[in-house]
C-alpha positions in Angstrom: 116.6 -108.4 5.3 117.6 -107.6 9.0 114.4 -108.1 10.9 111.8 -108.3 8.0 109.8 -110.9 7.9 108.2 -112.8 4.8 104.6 -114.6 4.1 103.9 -116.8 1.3 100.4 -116.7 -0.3 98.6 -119.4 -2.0 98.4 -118.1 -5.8 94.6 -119.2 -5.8 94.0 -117.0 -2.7 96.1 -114.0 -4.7 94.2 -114.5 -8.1 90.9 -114.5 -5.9 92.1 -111.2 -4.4 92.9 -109.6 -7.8 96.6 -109.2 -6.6 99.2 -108.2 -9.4 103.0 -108.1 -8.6 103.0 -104.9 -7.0 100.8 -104.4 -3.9 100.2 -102.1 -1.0 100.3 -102.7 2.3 98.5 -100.4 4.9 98.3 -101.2 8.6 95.0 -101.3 10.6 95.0 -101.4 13.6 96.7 -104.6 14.8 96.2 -105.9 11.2 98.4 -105.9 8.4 96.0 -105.3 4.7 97.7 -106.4 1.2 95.7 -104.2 -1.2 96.0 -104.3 -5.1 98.4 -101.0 -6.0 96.1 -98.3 -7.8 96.9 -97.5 -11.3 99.3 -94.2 -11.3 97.3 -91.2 -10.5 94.3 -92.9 -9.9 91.5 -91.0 -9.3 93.0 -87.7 -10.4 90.3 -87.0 -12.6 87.3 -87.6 -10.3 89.8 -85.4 -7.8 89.7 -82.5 -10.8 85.9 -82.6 -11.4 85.5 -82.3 -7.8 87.9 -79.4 -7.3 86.1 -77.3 -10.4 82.5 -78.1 -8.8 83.7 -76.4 -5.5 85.3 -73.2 -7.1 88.7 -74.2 -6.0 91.1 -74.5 -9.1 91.9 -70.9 -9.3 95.6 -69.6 -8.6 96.1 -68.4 -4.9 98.3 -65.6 -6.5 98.5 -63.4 -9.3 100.6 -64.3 -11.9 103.9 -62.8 -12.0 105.0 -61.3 -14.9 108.6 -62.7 -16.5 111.2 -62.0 -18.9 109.5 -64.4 -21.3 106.2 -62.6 -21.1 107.6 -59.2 -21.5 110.3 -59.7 -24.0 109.6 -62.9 -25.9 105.7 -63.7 -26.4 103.6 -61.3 -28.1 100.4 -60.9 -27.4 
């Protein structure tokens, strides 16, 4: 489209790369890298361990108290 430009790939090259149909692409530099897209939130769970290990999942404020807490759970 407009000024895009397109680049074929040799499907051995792609299955030797472990490329599915989606891929990312991140710029380097002057180079242009086709990456295999992670899985959705990949790495979210090493992220978490990490997080607890350093203190840092608390809540940066108080909880607030609500309508639903006052009038409709009981405690």
């Amino acid at each position: 489209m407009g000024n895009s430009r397109g680049v074929r790939l040799p499907k051995p090259l792609i299955q030797q790369a472990g490329l599915t149909d989606e891929v990312e692409l991140e710029v380097r530099g002057n180079t242009i890298v086709i990456v295999a897209q992670k899985g959705t939130r990949a790495g979210w769970a090493e992220a978490a361990q990490k997080l607890r290990k350093e203190d840092g999942d608390r809540l940066l404020d108080a909880p607030a108290p609500n309508r639903f807490d006052d009038e409709e759970w009981t405690w």
